[in-house]
Structures are given as structure tokens and as C-alpha cells.
N, C-alpha and C positions, 0 to 999 in steps of 0.2 A: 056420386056425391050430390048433396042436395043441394041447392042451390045456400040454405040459411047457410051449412055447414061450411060450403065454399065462402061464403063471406066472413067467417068463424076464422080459419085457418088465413085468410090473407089477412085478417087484423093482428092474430098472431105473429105472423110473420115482420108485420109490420112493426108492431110494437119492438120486435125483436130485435131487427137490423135497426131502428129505430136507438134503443137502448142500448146497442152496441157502440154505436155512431159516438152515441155522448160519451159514452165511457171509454172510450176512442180519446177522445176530446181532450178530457180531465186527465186522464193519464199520457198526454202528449209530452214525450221528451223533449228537454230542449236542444239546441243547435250546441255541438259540443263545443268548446276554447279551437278555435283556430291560433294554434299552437305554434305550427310552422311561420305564418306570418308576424306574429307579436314576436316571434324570435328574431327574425330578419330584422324588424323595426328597432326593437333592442338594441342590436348591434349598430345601426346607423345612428342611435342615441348615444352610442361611445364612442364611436370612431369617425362619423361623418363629419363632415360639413357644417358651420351654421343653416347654409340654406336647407341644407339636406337634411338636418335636422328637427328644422322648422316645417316640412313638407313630411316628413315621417310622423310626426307628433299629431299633424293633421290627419293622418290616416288613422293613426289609434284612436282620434277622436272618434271615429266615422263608426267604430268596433260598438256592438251591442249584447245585450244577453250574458252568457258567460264568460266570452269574450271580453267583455267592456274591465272585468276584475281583475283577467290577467293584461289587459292594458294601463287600468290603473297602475299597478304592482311597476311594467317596465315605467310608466314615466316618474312613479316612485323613486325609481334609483335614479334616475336623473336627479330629482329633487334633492337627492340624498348628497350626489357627486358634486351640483353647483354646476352653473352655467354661463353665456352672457345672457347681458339681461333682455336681450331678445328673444331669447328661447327659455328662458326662464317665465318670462309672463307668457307665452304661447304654452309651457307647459302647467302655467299654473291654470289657464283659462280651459283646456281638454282636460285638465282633473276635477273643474268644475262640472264640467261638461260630462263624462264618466261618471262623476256622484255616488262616488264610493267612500263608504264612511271610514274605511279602514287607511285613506289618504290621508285627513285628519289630521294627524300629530304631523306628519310630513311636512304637510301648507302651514300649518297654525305658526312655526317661527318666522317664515317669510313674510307676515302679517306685519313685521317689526321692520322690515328691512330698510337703509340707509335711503333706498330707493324708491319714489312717490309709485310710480308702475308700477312695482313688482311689489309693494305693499296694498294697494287697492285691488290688483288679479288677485293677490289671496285672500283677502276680503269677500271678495265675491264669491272665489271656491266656497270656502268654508259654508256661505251659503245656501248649498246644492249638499255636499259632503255630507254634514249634518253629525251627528253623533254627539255624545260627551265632550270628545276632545275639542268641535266646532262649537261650539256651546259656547266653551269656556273662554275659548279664545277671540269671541265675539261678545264677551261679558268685559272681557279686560280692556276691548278694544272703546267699548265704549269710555272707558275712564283714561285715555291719553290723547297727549296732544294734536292728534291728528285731524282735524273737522272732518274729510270726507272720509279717514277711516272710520269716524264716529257714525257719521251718519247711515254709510252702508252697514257696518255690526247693528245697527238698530233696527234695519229694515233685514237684515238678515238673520236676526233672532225672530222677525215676525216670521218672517217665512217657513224657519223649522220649529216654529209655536213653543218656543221656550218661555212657557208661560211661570217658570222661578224666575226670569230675568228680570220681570216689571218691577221689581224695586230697583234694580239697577237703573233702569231706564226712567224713574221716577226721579232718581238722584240727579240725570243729567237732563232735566227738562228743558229750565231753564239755561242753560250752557252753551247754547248755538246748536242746538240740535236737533233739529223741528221733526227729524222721520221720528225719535222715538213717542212722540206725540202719538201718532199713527199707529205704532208697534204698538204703543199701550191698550188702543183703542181695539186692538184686533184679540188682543192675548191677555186683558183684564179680566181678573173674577169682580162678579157683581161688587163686592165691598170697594175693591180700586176703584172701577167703574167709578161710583160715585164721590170716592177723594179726586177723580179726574175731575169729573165735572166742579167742585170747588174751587178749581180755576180759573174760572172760568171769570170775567171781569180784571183778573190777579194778572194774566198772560195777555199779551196781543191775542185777542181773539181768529188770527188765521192760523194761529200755533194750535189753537185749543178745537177749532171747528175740526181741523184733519184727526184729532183723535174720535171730536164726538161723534162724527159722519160713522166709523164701522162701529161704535157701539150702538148708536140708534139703528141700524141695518141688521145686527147679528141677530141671531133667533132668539124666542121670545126663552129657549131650554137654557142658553149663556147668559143671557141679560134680560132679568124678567121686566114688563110689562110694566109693572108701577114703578122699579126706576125710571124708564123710560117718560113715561109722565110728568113725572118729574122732573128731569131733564129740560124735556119739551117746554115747562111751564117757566123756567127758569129762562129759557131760551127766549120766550115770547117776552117775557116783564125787562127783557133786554130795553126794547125799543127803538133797536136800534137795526138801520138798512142793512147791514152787513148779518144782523142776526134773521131779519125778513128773509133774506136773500138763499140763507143758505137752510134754514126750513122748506122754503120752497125745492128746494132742490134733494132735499133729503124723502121730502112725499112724493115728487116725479121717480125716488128712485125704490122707495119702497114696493115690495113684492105687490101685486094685486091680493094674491092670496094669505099673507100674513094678518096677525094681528090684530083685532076686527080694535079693541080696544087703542093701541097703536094709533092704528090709521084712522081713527076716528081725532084721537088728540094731536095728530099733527096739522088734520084738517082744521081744528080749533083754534092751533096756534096759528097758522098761516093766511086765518082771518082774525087776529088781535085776539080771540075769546078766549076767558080763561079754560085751561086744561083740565076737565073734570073728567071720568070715567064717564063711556057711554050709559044713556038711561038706558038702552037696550040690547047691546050684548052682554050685560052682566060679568063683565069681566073675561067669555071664552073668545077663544081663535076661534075664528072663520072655519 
């Protein structure tokens, strides 16, 4: 064999087990339901001990992969059966923790409960959980009496980008509710965006700044460029320390590589200038 031809066939080869490897990879099975164990735990969910209960609940949390589903499902029946309320918030905080959307409807009544603890653990589930049913039940929470349920449903409709919710969260702005400020800011379409910034003078401005901070930060593809300008310009004709303050703070945190336009008008505002579009990027990113 000649030597080209020898180095012919070990590229071959190599491509080969090479191409194998990966499609090896992709088609990796997962780790089947440890079955036997979620069953064992189960049962100490019925018939144990509070402690014992509380220490089994911890182990389902620990479960991952496909596992994690048939974990949720046994501390489902828990949830279903009722408990004390010490192993009721331990079990509502592993369902958070699990993040199974099919928990859901389970958590979402314990959202209501008589009890401050086991109303704010499901709060938090719902969270993680995420789905329709977390949704909804994180839409309602927002409109009852509870202030820290309030405020966790608003910071937990950000987190599962329940971007139908911002008129909810519009509604309870001004209500004692400063995360949905924040939620709004992460989960507005352009038009909100700028009914938020209207605010702006109307609101204590540390209420209004946590929303504008992630709308001047998101990309330029959710919140175009001349809002932002805008914004910025409104921001500046403030005049005021606290509006200095936290321009400053918004240009130390902007990307280096975003926005050439952007970052040009925050540099304008953070020296008093008015905010015009650069002469020289014409309007593109960087």
C-alpha cells in the first residue's frame, strides 16, 4: 500500500468511528425511572413519620432525568392527600425543585392556603412548574390580598416569560407591588415598553428605574434602538441625581458589543448632552 493510499484509508477510518461517536451521542438513551426506589419513597409518603417523611421528600428531590417525573407524580399524591404543614411546604419546595409542569394544577390551590408558608412555597413552585395551569394561577395571584404573594407571581410570571400577563401586571403597578415593575420590563413588547416609560415622573422613580434597567439592556431584536433613545433622552431631561445615577449604571452594564447607536446615547446622556443618534453609525450595531 502506498503510503498516500495509507493515509486515504486512516482518514476514512477516522471519519468513521469519528461519525459513529457522534451518532453514538445523539442517540444516547436516557437513565431509565428508578422505579424501585420512587416506590419505596412513596410509601414512606403514606405511612412514615413526619421526619421520615420530610427526609424521603428530600431524596425525590435529589431524583433527575426521567426519574424526576415519576417523582413529581409520588409527591403529587401527597399534595393530593394533604399533610402537616411542615411537609406540605417541604413538599411543595421538591415540586418546585422537580419542575414538572404536569404538578401544576396540584400546587396552584395551595397558592390560597389559610397558611402564609404553604401559600408562598406554592408561589415559588408554580415558578419552576411553569405551564398553563402556573400561568394562570400566578395571574390571579397577582390580584389578591396577599403582598408577598403578589410580588413573587410577578417575579414568577417573569421567569416563565408570560408575556399575556403585562397587562395584568400593568394593572397592579401601582398597588404595592414594585417586582411587577421589573416583570414588565423583562416581558414588554415594544408598544408596553413605552406606555412603561410614561411613568416615569407619575411613579417614585425606584419603582420605574427596576423596570427601565432590563428594557434598556434587552436586545436591540425586543426593544428597538430609537425607543431606547428615547427613553435615554427622557431620562437625561430628568435632571435629576437619582436619574444621573442610574444611567450611569445602566452604560457600565451595557454589553461592550451591543448597539453602537445605544451606546453612543447613553454616553450622551451620562454627560447631560442631548440624545441624538450617532453622526456615525447610521443607525447599525456594531
Amino acid at each position: 500500500m502506498t503510503r498516500r493510499a495509507a493515509v486515504t484509508v486512516c482518514l476514512a477510518l477516522s471519519g468513521l468511528f469519528g461519525t459513529s461517536a457522534v451518532h453514538a451521542e445523539k442517540t444516547k438513551v436516557p437513565a431509565p425511572v428508578n422505579r424501585g426506589e420512587v416506590d419505596r419513597l412513596s410509601r414512606v409518603l403514606d405511612t412514615g413519620s413526619e421526619d421520615e417523611k420530610l427526609a424521603a421528600l428530600d431524596d425525590l428531590g435529589k431524583l433527575t432525568g426521567a426519574s424526576a417525573a415519576a417523582a413529581a407524580s409520588a409527591v403529587g399524591e401527597l399534595l393530593r392527600r394533604g399533610a402537616s404543614v411542615p411537609v406540605l411546604v417541604r413538599a411543595l419546595d421538591v415540586t418546585g425543585k422537580l419542575a414538572q409542569p404536569s404538578s401544576s394544577a396540584l400546587v396552584a390551590p395551595y397558592a390560597r392556603h389559610r397558611i402564609s408558608d404553604v401559600r408562598l412555597a406554592a408561589t415559588r413552585a408554580l415558578s419552576t412548574t411553569g405551564g398553563p395551569d402556573a400561568t394562570a394561577a400566578l395571574r390571579a395571584l397577582l390580584h389578591g390580598d396577599d403582598g408577598a404573594s403578589r410580588g413573587l407571581a410577578a417575579s414568577g410570571l417573569a421567569t416563565l416569560k408570560a408575556k399575556d400577563a403585562v397587562s395584568d401586571l400593568f394593572a397592579v403597578l401601582a398597588k404595592d407591588v414594585p417586582e411587577a415593575a421589573e416583570a414588565i420590563g423583562q416581558l414588554c413588547a415594544p408598544a408596553e415598553c413605552a406606555k412603561f416609560s410614561d411613568f416615569l415622573g407619575r411613579l417614585p422613580f425606584d419603582l420605574v428605574q427596576s423596570g427601565l434597567s432590563p428594557i434598556l439592556l434587552r436586545p436591540e431584536t425586543e426593544v428597538p434602538a430609537e425607543l431606547k433613545l428615547e427613553i435615554l433622552e427622557r431620562l437625561r431631561k430628568l435632571q435629576t441625581d437619582e436619574a444621573r445615577k442610574f444611567l450611569q449604571t445602566v452604560r457600565a452594564s451595557y454589553p461592550d458589543k451591543g448597539n453602537v447607536q445605544v451606546k453612543y446615547g447613553l454616553d450622551q446622556a451620562v454627560d447631560n448632552k442631548p440624545v441624538l443618534p450617532s453622526p456615525t453609525a447610521k443607525g447599525k450595531a456594531k
